[in-house]
VMD Tcl script that builds the backbone (N, CA, C; Angstrom):
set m [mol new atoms 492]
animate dup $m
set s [atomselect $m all]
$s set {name element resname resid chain x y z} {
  {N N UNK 1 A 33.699 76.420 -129.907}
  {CA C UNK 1 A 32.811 76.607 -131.040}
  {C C UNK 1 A 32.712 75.291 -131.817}
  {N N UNK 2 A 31.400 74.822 -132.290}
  {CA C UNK 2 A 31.108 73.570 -133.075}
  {C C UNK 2 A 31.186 73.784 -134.505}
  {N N UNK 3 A 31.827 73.142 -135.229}
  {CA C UNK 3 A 31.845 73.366 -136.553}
  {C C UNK 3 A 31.437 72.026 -137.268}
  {N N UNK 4 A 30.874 72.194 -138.185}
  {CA C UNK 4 A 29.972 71.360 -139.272}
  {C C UNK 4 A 30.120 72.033 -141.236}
  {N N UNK 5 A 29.973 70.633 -141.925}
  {CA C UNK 5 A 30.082 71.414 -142.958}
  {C C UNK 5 A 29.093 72.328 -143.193}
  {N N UNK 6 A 28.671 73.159 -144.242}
  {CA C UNK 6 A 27.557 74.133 -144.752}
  {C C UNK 6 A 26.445 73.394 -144.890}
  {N N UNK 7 A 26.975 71.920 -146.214}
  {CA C UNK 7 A 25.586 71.487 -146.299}
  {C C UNK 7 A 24.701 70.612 -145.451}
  {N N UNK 8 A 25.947 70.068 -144.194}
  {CA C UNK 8 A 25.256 69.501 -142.801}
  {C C UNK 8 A 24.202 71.062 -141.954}
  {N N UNK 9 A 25.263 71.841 -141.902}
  {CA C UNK 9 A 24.377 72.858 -141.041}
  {C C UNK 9 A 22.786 72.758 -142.046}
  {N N UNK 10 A 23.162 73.459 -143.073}
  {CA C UNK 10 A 21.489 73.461 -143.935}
  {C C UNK 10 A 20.806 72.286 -143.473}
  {N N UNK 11 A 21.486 71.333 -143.736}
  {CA C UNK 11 A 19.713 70.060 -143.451}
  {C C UNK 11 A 19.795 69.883 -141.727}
  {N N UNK 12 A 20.417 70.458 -140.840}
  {CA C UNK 12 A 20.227 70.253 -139.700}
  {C C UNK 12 A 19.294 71.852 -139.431}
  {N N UNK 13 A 19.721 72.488 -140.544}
  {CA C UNK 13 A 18.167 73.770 -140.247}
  {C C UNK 13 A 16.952 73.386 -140.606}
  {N N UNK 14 A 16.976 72.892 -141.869}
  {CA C UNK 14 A 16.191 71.922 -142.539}
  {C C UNK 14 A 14.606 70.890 -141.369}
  {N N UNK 15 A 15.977 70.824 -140.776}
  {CA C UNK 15 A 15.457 69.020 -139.961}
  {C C UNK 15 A 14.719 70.126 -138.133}
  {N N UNK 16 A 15.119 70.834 -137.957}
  {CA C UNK 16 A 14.477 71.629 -136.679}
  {C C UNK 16 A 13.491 72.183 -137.248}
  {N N UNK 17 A 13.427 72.633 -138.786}
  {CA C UNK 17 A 12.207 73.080 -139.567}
  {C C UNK 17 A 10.970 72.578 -138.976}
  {N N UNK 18 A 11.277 71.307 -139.467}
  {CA C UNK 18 A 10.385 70.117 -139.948}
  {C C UNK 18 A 9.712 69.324 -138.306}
  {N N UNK 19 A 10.472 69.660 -137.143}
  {CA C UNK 19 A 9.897 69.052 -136.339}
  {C C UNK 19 A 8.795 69.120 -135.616}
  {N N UNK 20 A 7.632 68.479 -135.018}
  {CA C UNK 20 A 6.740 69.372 -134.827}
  {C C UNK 20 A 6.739 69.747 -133.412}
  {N N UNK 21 A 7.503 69.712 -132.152}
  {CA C UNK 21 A 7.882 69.820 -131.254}
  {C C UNK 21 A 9.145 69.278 -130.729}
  {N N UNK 22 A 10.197 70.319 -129.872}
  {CA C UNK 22 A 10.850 70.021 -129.373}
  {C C UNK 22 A 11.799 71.051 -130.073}
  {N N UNK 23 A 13.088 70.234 -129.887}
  {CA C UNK 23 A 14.590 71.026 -130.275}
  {C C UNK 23 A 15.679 70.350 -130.456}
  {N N UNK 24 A 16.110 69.871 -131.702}
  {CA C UNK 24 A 17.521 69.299 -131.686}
  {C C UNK 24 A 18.728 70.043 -130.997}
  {N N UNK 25 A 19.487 69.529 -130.196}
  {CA C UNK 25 A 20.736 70.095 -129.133}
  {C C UNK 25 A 21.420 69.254 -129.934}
  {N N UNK 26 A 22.622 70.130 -130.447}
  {CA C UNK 26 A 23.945 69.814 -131.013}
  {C C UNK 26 A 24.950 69.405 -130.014}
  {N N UNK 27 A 25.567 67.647 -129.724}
  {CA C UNK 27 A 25.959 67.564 -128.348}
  {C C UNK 27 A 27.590 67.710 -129.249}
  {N N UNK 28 A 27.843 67.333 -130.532}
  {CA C UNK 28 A 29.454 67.488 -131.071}
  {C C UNK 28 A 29.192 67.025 -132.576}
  {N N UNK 29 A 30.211 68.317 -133.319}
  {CA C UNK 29 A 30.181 67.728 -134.970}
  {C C UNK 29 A 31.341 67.732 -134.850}
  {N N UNK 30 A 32.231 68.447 -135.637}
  {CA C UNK 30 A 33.986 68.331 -136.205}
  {C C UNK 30 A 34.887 67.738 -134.996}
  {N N UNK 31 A 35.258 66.918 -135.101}
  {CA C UNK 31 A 36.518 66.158 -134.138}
  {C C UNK 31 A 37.775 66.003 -134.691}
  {N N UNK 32 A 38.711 67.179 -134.178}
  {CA C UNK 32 A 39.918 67.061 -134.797}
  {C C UNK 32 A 40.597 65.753 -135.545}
  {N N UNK 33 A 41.247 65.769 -136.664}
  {CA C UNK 33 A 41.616 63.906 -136.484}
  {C C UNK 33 A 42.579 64.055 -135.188}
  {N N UNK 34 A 43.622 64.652 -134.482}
  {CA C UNK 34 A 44.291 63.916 -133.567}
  {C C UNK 34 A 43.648 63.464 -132.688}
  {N N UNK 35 A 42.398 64.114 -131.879}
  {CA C UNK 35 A 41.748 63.655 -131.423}
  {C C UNK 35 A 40.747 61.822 -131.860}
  {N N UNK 36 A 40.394 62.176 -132.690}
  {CA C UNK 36 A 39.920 61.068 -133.219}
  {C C UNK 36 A 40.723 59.618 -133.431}
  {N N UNK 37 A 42.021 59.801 -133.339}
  {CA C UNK 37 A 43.153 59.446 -133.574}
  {C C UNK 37 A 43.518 58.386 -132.139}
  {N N UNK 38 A 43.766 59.621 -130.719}
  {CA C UNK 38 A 43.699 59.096 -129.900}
  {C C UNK 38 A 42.435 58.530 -128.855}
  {N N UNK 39 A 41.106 58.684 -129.492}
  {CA C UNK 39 A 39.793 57.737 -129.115}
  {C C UNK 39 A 40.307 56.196 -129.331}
  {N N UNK 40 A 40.728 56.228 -130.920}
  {CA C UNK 40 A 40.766 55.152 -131.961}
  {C C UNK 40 A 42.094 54.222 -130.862}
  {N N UNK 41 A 43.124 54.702 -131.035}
  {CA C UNK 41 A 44.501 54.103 -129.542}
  {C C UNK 41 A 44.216 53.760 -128.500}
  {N N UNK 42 A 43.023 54.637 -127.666}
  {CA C UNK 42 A 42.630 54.076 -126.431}
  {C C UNK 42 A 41.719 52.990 -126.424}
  {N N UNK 43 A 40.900 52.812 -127.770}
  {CA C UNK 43 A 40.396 51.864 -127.352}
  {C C UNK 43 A 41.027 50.483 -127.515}
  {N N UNK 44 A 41.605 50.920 -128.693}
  {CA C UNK 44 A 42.604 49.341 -129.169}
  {C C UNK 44 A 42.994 49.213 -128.077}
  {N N UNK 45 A 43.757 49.813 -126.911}
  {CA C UNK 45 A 44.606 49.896 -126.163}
  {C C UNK 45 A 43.681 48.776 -125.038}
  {N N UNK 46 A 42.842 49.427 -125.140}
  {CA C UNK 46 A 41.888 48.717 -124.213}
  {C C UNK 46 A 41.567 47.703 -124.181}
  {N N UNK 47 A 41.029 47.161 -125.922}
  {CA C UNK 47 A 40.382 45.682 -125.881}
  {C C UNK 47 A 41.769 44.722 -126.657}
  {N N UNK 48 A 43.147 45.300 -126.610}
  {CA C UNK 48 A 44.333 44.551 -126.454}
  {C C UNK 48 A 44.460 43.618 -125.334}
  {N N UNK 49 A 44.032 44.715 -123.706}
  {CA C UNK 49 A 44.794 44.299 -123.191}
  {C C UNK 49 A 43.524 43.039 -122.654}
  {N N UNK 50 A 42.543 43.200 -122.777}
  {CA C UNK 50 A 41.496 41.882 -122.979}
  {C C UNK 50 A 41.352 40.878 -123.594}
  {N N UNK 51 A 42.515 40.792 -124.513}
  {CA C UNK 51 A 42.136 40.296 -125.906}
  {C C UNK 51 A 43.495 39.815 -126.229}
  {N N UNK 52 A 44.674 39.764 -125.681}
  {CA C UNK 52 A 46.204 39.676 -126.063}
  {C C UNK 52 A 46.369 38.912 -126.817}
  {N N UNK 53 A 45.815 38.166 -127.293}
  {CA C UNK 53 A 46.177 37.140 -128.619}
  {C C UNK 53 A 45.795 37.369 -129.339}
  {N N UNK 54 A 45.340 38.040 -129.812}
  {CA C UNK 54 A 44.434 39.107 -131.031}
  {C C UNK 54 A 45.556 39.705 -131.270}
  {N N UNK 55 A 45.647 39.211 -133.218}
  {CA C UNK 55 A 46.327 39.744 -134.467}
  {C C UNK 55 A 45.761 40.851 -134.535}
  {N N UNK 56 A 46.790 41.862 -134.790}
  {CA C UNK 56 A 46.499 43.289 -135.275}
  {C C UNK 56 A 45.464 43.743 -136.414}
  {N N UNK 57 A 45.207 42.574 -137.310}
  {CA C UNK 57 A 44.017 42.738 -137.940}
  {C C UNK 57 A 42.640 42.570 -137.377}
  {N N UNK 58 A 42.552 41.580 -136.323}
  {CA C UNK 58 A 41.501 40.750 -135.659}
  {C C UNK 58 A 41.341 42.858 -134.402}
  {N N UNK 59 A 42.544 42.871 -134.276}
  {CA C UNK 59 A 41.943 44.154 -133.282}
  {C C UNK 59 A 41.726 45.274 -133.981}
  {N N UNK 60 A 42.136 45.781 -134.892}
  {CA C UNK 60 A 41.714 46.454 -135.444}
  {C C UNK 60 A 39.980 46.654 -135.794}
  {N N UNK 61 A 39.900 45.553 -136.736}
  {CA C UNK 61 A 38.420 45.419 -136.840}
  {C C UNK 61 A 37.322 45.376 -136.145}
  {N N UNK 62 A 37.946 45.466 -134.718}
  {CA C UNK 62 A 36.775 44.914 -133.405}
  {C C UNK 62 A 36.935 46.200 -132.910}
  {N N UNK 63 A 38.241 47.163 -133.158}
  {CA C UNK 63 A 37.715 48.725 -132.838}
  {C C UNK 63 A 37.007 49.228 -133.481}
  {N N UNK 64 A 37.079 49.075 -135.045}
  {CA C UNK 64 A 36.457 49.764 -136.011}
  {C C UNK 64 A 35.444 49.415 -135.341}
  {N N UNK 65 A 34.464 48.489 -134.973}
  {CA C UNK 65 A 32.899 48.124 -134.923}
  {C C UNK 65 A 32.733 49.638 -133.603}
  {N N UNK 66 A 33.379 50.130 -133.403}
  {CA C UNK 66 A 33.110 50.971 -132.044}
  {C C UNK 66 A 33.224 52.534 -132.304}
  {N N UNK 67 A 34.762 52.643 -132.607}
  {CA C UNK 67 A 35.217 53.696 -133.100}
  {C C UNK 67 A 35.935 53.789 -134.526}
  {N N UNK 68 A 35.117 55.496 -134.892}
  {CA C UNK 68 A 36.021 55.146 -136.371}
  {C C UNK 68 A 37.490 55.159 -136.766}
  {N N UNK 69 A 37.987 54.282 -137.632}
  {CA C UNK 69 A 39.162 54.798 -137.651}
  {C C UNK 69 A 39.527 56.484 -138.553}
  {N N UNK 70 A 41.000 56.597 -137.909}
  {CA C UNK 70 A 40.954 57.867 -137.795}
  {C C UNK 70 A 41.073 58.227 -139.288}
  {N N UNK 71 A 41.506 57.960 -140.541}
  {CA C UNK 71 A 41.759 58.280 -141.337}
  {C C UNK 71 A 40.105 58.286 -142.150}
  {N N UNK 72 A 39.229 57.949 -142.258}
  {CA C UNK 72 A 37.888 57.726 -142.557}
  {C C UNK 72 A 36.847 58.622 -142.022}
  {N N UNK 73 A 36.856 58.767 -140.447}
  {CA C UNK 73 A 35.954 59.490 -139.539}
  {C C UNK 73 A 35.245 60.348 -139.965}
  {N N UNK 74 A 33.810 60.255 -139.552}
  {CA C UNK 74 A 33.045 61.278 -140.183}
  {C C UNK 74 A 33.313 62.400 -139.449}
  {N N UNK 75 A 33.385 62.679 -138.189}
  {CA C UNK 75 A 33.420 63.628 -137.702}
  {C C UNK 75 A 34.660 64.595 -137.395}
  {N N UNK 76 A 35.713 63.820 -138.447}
  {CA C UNK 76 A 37.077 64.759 -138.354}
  {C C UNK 76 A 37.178 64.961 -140.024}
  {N N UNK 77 A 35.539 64.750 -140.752}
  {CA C UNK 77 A 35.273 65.223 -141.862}
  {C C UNK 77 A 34.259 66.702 -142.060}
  {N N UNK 78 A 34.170 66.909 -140.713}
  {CA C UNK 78 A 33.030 67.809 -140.613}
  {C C UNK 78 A 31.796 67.587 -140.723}
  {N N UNK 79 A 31.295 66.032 -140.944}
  {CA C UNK 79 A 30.263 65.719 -141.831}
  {C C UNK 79 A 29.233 65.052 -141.190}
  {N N UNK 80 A 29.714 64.481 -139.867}
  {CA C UNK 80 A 28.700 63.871 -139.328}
  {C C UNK 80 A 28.768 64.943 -137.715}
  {N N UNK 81 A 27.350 64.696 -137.148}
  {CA C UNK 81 A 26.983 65.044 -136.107}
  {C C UNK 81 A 26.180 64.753 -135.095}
  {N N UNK 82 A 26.214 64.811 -133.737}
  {CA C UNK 82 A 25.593 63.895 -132.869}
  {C C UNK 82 A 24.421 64.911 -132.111}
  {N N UNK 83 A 23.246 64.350 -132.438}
  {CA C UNK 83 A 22.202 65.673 -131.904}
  {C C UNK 83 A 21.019 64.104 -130.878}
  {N N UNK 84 A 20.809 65.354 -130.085}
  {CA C UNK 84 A 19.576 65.286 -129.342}
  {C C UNK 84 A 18.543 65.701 -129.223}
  {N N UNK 85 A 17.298 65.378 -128.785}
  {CA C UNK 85 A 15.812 66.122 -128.836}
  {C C UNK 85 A 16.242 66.498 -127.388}
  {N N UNK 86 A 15.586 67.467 -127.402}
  {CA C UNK 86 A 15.114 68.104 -126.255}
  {C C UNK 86 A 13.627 68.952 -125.772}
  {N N UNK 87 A 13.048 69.583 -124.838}
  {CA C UNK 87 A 12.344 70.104 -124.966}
  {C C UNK 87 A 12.540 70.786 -123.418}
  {N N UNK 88 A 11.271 71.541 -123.273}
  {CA C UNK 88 A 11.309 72.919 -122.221}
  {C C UNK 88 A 11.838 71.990 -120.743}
  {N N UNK 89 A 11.660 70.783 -120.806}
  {CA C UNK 89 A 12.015 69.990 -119.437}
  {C C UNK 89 A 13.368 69.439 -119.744}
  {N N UNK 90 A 13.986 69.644 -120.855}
  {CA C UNK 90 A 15.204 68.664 -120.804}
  {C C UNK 90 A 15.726 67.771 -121.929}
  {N N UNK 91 A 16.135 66.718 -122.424}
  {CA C UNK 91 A 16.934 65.768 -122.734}
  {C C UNK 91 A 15.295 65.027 -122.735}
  {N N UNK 92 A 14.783 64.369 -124.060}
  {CA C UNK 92 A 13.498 63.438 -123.682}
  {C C UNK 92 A 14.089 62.204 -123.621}
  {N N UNK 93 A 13.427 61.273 -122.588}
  {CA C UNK 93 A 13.687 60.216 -122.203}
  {C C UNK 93 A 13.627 59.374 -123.439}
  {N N UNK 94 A 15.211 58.820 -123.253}
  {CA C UNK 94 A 15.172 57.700 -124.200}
  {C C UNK 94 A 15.192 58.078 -125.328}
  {N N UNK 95 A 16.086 59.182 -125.732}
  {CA C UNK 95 A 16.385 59.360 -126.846}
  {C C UNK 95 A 18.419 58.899 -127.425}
  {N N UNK 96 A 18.359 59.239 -126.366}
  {CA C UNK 96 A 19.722 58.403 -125.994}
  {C C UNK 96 A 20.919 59.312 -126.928}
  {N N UNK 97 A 22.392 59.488 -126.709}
  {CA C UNK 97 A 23.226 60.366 -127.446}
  {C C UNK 97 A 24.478 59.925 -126.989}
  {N N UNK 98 A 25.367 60.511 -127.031}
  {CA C UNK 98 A 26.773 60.603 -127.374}
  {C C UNK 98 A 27.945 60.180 -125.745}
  {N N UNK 99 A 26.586 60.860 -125.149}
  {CA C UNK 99 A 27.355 60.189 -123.516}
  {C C UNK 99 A 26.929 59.135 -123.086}
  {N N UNK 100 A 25.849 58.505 -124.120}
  {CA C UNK 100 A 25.137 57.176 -123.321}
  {C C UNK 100 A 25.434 56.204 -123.994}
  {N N UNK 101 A 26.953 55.715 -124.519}
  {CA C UNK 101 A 27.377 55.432 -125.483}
  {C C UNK 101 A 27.127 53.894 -125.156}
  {N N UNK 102 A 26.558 52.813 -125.742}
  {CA C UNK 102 A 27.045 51.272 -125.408}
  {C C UNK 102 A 27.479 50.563 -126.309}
  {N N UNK 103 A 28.205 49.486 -126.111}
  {CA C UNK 103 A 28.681 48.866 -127.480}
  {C C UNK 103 A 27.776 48.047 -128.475}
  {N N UNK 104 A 28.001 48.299 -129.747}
  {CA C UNK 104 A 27.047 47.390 -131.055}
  {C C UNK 104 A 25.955 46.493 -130.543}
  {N N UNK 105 A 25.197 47.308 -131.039}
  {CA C UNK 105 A 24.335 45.110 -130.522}
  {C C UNK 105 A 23.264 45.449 -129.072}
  {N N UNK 106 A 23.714 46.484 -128.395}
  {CA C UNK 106 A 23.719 46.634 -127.264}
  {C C UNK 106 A 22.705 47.254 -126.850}
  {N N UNK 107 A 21.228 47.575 -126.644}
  {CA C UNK 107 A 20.208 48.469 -126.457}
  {C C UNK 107 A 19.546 48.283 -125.333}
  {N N UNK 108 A 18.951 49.271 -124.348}
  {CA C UNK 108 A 18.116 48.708 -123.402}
  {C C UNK 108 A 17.174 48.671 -124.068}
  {N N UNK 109 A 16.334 47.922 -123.446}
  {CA C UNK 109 A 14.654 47.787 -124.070}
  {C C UNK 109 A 13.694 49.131 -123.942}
  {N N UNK 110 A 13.657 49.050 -125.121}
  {CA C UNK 110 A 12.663 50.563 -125.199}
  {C C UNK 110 A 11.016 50.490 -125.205}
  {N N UNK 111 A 10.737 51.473 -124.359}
  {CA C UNK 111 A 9.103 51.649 -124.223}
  {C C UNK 111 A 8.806 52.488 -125.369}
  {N N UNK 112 A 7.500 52.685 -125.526}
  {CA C UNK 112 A 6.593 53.160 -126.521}
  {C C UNK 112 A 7.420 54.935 -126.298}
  {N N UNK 113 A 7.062 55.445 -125.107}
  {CA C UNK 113 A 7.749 56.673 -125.356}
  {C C UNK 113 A 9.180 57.303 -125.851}
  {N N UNK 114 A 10.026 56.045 -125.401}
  {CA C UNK 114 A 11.668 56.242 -125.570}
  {C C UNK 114 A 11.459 56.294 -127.506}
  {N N UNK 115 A 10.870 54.912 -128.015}
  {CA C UNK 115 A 10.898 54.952 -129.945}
  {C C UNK 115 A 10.446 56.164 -130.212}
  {N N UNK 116 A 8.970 57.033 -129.387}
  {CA C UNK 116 A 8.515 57.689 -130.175}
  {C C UNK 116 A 9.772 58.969 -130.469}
  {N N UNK 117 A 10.254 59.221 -129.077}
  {CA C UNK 117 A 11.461 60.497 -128.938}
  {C C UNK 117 A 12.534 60.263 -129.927}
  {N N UNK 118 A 12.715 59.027 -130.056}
  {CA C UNK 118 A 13.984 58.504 -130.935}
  {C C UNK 118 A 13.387 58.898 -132.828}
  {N N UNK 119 A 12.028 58.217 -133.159}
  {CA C UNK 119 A 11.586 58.364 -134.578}
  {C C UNK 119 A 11.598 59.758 -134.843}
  {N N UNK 120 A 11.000 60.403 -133.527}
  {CA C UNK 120 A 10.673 61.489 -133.974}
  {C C UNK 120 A 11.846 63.035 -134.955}
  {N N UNK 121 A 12.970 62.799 -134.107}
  {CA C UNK 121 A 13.609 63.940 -134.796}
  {C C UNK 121 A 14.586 62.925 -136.123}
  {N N UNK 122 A 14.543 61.543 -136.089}
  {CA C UNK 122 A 15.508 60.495 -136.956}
  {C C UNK 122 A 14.139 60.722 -138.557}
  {N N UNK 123 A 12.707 61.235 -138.335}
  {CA C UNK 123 A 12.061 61.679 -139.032}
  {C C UNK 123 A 12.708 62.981 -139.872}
  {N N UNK 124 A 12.477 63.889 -139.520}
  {CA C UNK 124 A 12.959 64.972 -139.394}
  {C C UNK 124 A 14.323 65.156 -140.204}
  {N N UNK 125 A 14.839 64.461 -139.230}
  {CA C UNK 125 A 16.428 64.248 -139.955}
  {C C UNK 125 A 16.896 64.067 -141.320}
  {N N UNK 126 A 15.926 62.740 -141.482}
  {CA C UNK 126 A 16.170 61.890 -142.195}
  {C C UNK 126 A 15.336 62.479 -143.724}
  {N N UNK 127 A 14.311 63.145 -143.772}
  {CA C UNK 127 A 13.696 63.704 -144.304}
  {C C UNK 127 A 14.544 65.173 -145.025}
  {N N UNK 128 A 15.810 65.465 -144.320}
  {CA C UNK 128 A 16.405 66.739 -144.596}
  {C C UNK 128 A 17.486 66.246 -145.302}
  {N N UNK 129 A 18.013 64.997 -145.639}
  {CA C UNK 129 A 18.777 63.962 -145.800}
  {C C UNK 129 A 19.830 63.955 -145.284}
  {N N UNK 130 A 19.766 63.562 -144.128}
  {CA C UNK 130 A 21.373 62.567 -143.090}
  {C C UNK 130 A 20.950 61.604 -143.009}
  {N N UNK 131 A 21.644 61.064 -142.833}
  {CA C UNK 131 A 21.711 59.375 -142.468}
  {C C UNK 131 A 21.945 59.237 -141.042}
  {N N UNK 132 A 21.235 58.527 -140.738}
  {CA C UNK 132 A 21.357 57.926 -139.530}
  {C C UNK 132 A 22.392 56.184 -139.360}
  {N N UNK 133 A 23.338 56.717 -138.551}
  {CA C UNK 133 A 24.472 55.568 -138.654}
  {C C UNK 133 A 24.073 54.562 -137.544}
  {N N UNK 134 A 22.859 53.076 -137.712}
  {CA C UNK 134 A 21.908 52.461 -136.865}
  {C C UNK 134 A 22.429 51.971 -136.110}
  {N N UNK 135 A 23.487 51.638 -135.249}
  {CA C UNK 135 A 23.909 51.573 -133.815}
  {C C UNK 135 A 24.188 52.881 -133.214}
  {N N UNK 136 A 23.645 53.711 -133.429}
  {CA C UNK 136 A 24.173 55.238 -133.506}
  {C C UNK 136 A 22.934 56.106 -132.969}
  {N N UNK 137 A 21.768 55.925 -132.200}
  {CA C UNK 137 A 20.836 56.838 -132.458}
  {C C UNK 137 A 20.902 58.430 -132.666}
  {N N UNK 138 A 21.903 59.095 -132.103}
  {CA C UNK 138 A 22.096 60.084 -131.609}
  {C C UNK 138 A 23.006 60.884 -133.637}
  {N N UNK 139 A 23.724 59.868 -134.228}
  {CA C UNK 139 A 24.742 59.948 -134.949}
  {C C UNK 139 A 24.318 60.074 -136.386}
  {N N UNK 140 A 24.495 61.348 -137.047}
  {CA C UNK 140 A 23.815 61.831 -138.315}
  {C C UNK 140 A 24.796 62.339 -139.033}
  {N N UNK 141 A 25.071 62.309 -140.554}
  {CA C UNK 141 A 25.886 62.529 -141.196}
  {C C UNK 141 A 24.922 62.749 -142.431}
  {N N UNK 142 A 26.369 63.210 -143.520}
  {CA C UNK 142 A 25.429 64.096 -144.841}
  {C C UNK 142 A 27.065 64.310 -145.574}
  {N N UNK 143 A 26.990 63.571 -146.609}
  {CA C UNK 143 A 28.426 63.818 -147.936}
  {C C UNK 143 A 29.760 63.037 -147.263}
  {N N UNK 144 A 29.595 61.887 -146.331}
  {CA C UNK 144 A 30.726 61.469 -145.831}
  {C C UNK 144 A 30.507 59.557 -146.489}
  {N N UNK 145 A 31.802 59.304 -146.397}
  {CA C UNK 145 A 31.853 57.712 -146.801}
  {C C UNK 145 A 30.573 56.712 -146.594}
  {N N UNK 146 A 29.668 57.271 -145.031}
  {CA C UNK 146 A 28.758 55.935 -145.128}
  {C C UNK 146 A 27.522 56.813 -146.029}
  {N N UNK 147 A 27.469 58.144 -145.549}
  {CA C UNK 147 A 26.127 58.950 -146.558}
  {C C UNK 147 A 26.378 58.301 -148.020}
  {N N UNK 148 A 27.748 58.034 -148.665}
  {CA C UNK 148 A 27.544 58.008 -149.554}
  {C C UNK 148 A 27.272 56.480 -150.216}
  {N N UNK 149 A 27.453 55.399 -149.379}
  {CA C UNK 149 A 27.337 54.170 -149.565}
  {C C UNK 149 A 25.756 54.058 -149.526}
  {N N UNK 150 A 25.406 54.687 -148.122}
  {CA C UNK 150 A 24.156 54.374 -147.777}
  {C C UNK 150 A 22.977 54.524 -149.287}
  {N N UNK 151 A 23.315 55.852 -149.583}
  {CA C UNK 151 A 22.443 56.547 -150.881}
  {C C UNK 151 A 22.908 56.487 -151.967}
  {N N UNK 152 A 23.775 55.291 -152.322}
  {CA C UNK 152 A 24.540 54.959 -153.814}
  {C C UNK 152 A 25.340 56.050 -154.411}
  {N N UNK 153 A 25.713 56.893 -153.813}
  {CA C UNK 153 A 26.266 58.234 -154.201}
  {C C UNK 153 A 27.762 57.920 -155.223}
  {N N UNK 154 A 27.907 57.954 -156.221}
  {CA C UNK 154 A 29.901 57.547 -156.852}
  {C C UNK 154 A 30.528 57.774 -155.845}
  {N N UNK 155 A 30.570 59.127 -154.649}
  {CA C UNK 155 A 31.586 59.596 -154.685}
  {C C UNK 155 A 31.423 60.325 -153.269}
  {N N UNK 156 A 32.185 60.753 -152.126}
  {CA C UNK 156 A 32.168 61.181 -150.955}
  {C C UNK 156 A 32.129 62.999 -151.110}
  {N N UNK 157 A 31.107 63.809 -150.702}
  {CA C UNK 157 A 31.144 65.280 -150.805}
  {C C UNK 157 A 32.445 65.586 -150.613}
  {N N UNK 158 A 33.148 65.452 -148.901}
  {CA C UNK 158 A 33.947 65.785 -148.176}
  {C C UNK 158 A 34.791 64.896 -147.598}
  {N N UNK 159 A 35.955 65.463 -147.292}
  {CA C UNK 159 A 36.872 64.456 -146.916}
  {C C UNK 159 A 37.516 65.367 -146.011}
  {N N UNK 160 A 38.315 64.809 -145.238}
  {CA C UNK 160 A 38.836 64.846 -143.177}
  {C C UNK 160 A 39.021 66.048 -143.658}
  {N N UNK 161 A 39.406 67.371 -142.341}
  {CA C UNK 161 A 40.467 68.365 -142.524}
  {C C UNK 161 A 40.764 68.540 -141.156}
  {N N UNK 162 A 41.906 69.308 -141.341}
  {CA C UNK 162 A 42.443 69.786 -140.068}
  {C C UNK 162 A 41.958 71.492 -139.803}
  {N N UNK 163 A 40.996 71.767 -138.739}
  {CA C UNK 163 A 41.214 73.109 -138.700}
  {C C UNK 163 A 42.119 74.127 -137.974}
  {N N UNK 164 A 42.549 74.799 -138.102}
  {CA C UNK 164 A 43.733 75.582 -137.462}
  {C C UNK 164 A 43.156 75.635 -136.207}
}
mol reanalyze $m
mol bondsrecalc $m
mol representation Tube
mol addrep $m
């Protein structure tokens, strides 16, 4: 079962409202922190062993650009969520999500149809108010640390939990 906060679910009802074709597919919201925890280890783990002279600050920061760290994470806040368009054929091309993950910086070149699939529900979305996290196409959030930077907010809705 996928769990999301209340006021993410609302603007993700909000945002399928508003679209004028297709279907947002929920591919993952809430990520335990241990989980999130051990993403965050494997990757350090990873670009350590690439990287061996790299100060623990210098690696740290070069995971953060990838994965969140675990104490922060939107999605072991309930708050962020990773959706896709879809429609009666499938997954639309070039909308890109959560398994097509590449690192920062990193995009294939997109045709006219891949932007339109991509604007189209980041419309939608964005209009219901999540934020879209921009190396992220797939990656939408609402009351978490970057929602609240992004939209000058004082103060973060929600913060991590553990669910039983």
């Amino acid at each position: 079962m996928a769990h999301v906060r209340q006021g993410v679910l609302t603007r993700l009802q909000q945002a399928q409202a508003l679209l004028p074709g297709g279907q947002l597919l929920f591919i993952e919201g809430y990520r335990p922190p241990s989980l999130q925890r051990r993403y965050f280890e494997e990757y350090s783990g990873k670009l350590a062993r690439v990287h061996p002279g790299w100060r623990a600050a210098e690696l740290r920061e070069a995971v953060s650009r990838f994965v969140s760290p675990p104490e922060i994470a939107p999605h072991s806040a309930g708050t962020a969520v990773d959706v896709t368009l879809i429609d009666d054929q499938g997954p639309r091309a070039g909308h890109g999500h959560a398994h097509q993950r590449l690192p920062r910086g990193v995009a294939p070149d997109l045709g006219a149809r891949a932007r339109t699939n991509r604007a189209t529900p980041g419309g939608a979305l964005s209009t219901a108010g999540l934020i879209n996290y921009g190396t992220e196409g797939w990656h939408w959030s609402f009351g978490d640390r970057y929602w609240a930077l992004q939209t000058q907010q004082p103060a973060v809705l929600y913060g991590l939990v553990e669910l039983p």
